[in-house]
C-alpha positions in Angstrom: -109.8 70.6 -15.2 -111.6 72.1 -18.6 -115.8 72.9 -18.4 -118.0 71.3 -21.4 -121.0 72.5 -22.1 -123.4 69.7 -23.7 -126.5 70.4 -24.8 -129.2 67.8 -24.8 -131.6 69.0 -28.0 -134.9 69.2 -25.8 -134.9 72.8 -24.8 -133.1 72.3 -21.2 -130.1 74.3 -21.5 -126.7 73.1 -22.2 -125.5 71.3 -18.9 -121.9 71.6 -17.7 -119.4 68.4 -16.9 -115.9 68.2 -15.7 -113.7 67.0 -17.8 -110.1 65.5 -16.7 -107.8 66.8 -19.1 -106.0 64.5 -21.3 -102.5 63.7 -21.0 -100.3 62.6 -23.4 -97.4 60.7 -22.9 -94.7 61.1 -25.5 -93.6 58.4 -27.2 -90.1 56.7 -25.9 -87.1 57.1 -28.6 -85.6 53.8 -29.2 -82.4 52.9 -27.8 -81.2 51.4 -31.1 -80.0 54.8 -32.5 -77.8 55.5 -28.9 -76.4 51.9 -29.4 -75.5 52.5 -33.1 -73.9 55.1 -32.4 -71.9 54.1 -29.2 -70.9 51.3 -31.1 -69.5 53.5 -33.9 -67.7 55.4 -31.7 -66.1 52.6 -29.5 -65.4 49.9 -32.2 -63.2 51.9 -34.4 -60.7 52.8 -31.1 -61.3 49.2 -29.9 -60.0 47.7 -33.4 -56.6 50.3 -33.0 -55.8 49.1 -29.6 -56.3 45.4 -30.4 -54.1 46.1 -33.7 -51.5 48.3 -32.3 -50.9 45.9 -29.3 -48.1 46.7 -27.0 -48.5 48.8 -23.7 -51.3 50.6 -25.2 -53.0 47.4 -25.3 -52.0 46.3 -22.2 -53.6 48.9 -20.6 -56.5 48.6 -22.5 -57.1 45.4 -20.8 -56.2 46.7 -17.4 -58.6 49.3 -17.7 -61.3 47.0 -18.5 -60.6 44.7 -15.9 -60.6 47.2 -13.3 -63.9 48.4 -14.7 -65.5 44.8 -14.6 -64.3 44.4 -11.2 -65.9 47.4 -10.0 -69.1 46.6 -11.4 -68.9 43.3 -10.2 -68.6 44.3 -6.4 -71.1 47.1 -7.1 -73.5 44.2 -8.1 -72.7 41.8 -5.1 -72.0 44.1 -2.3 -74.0 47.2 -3.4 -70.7 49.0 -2.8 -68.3 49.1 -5.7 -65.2 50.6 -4.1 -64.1 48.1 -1.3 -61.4 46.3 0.4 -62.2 43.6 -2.0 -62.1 45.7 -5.4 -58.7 47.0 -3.9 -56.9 43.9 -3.5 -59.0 41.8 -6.8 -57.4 45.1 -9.1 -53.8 44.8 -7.3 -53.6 41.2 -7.8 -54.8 41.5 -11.7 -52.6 44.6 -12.3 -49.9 42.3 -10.9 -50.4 39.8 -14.0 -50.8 42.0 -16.4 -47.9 43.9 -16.1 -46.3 40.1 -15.6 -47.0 39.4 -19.0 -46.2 42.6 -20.1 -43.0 42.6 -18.9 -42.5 38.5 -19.4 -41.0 38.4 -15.7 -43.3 36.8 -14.3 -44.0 37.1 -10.1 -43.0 34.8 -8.0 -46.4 32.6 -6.6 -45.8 33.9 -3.2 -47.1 37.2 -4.3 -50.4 35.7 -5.5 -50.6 33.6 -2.9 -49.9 36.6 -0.5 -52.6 38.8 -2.4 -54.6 36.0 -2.0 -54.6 35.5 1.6 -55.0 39.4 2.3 -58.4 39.1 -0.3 -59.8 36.3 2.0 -58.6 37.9 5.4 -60.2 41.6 4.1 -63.4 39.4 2.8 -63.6 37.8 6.4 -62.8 41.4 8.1 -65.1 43.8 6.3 -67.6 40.8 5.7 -67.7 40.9 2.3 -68.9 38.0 0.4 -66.0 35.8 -0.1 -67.6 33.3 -2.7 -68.5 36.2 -4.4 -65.3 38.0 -4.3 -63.2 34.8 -5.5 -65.5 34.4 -8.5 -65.3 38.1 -9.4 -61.6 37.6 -9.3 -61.5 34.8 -11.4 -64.2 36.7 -14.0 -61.8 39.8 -14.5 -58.5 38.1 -14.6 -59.6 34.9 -16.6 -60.2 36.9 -19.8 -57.7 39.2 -18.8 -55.0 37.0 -19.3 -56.6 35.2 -22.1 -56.3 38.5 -24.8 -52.9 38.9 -23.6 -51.9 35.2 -24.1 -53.7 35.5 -27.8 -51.8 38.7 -28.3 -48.9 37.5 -27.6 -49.3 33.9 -29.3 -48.2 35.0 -33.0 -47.5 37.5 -35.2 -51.1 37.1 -36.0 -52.0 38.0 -32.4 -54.0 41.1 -33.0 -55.9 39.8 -35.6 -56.7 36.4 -33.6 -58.1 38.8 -31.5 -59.6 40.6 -33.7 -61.4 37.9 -34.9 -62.6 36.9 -31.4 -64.2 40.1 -30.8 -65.9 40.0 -34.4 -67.3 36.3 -33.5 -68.9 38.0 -30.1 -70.0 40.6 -31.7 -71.6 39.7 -34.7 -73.4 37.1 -32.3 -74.9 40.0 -30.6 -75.7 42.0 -33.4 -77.3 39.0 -35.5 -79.2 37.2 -31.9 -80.2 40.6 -31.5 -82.0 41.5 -35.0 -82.7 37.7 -34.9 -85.0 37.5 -31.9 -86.7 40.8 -32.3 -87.9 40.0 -35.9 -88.4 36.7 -35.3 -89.5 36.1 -31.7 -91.0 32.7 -30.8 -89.9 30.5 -27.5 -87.6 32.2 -24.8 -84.3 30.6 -24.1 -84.5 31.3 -20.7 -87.1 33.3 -19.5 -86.2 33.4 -15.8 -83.1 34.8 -16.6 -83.1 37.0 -20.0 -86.8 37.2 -20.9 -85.4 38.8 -24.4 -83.7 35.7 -25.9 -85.0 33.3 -28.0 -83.9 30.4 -29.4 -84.6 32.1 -33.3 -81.8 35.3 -31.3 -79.2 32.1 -30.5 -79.7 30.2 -34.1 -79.4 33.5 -36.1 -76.6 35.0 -34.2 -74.7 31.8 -34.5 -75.2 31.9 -38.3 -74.6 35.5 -38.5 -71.0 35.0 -36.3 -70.3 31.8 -38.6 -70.4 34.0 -41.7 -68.2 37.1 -40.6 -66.2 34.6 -39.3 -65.5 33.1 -42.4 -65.0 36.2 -44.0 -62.7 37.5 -41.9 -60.6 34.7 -41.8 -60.1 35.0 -45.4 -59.7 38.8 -45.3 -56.9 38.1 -41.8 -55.4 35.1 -44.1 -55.7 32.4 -41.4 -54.2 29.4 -42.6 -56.8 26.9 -40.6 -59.2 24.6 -42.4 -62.7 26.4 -43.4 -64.7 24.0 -41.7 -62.5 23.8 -38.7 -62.9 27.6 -38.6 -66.4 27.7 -39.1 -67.3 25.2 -36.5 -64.6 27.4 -34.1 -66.7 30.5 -34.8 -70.2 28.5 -33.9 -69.3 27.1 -31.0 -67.5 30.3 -29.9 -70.6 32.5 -30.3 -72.3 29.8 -28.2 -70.6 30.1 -25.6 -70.2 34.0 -25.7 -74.2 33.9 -25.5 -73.5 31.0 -22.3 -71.6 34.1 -20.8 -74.1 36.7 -21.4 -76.6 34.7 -19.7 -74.4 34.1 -16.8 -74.1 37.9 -16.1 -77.9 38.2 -16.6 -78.3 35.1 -13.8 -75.7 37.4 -11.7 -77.8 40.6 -12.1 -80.8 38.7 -11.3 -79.4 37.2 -8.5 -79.1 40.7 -7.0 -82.1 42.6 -8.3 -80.1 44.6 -11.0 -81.0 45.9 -13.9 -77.6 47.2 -15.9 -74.1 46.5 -14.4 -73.1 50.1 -14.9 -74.2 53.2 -17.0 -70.5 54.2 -18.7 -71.9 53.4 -21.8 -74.8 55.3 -24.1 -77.1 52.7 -24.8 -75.4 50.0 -23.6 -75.0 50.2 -20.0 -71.8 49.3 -18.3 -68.8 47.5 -19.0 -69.7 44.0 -18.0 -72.9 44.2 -19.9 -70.7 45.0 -23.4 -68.0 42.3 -22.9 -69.9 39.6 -21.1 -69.8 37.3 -24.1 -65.8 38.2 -24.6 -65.5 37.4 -20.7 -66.3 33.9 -22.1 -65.3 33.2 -25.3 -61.6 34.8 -25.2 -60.4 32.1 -22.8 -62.3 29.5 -24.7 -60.3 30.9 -27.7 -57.1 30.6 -25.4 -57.5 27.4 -24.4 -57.9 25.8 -27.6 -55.0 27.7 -29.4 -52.9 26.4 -26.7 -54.0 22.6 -27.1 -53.7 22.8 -31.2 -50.0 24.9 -30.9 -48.8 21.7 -27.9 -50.2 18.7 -29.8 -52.5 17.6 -27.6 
């Protein structure tokens, strides 16, 4: 503590005080930089690998689905490496080297994986529910960007186009709802959105869309693609929310911390999680007929 001396202009002497000392709290750099720059690091690598498809690619997505599975029992169980994690990654590395290979398993050994995930589930008591729908998180997508990978010779650059839809939503609800603000979307789980983040985002995904389906030379009608981009950025923010409701669920703050600025893995491709199977699913029903 510091001594003041105040006098009081009368006569009487200066008269002594305590005085707490000040302290001074130095202002919090914004995490904006950090994510620029993690962004420029891991985009440019991200658009190779989607490009240069092949077993470079296919690990690609086996890496990431292992990742997301971690996280995922790290969330619900508090424990990332488990019995569950174990059998979840053995039965999704099983797939993707399926389609890699394009000899595809006989069902027995999914069904047999299966059974051993609900018997360790039951054994260990891990939460089965939980387990099941972390399963079906990791491996849904998973299979999805190798299905649109493999669905043309336009593959990379379908989804290329997917991940550009996702993220331009991010980067446009993002900018969107902090300059903008006004009602939340759903404040009990993402306090941060807004309905002016959702609006601008989709217009923002709509746009590059567009623009890169001219640059990819998609041959799909403009309006067609445009509502396609919409409705996928849509329902990549759906997704986003749904691993914010997860967190939330469990008292977490970030799914990991593998990336800068971003946090983990499920936090960055959370909207992707959603929208590349959505993407699937429709490119299967327009190339059948239906």
């Amino acid at each position: 503590m510091n001594i003041v001396a105040v006098t009081d202009g009368m006569g009487q002497g200066p008269k002594y005080y305590m005085k707490e000392p000040s302290i001074i709290t130095p202002p919090r750099k914004s995490g904006l930089m950090l994510r620029i720059v993690s962004a420029l690091v891991m985009l440019p690598i991200a658009i190779f690998i989607i490009l240069q498809g092949g077993i470079i690619y296919s690990l690609f997505v086996a890496l990431l689905t292992v990742l997301i599975l971690y996280e995922w029992n790290g969330i619900c169980e508090g424990k990332a490496f488990n019995a569950a994690f174990i059998l979840q990654s053995l039965l999704s590395l099983m797939l993707i080297y399926a389609f890699y290979q394009g000899q595809y398993f006989t069902p027995y050994a999914y069904l047999a994986g299966a059974g051993l995930l609900v018997v360790s589930c039951l054994y260990y008591k891990i939460k089965l529910h939980f387990a099941l729908a972390g399963l079906a998180y990791a491996l849904l997508p998973a299979a999805s960007l190798l299905w649109l990978r493999q669905y043309s010779d336009q593959g990379g650059w379908i989804v290329l186009w997917v991940m550009i839809i996702v993220w331009s939503m991010d980067t446009g609800a993002y900018f969107a709802g902090k300059n903008i603000g006004g009602p939340k979307m759903a404040p009990r789980i993402s306090p941060n959105k807004t309905w002016a983040g959702l609006i601008g985002g989709t217009v923002v995904a709509v746009i590059t869309g567009l623009i890169a389906a001219f640059y990819f030379n998609f041959e799909y009608d403009w309006m067609a693609l445009a509502a396609a981009a919409a409705l996928l950025a849509i329902w990549s923010q759906i997704g986003d929310l749904a691993e914010s409701a997860v967190k939330r669920h469990f008292n977490v703050k970030d799914s990991g911390a593998i990336i800068p600025g971003h946090g983990g893995i499920m936090d960055r491709v959370d909207g992707v999680v959603f929208a590349a199977p959505a993407a699937a699913l429709s490119l299967y029903f327009l190339s059948s007929g239906a």
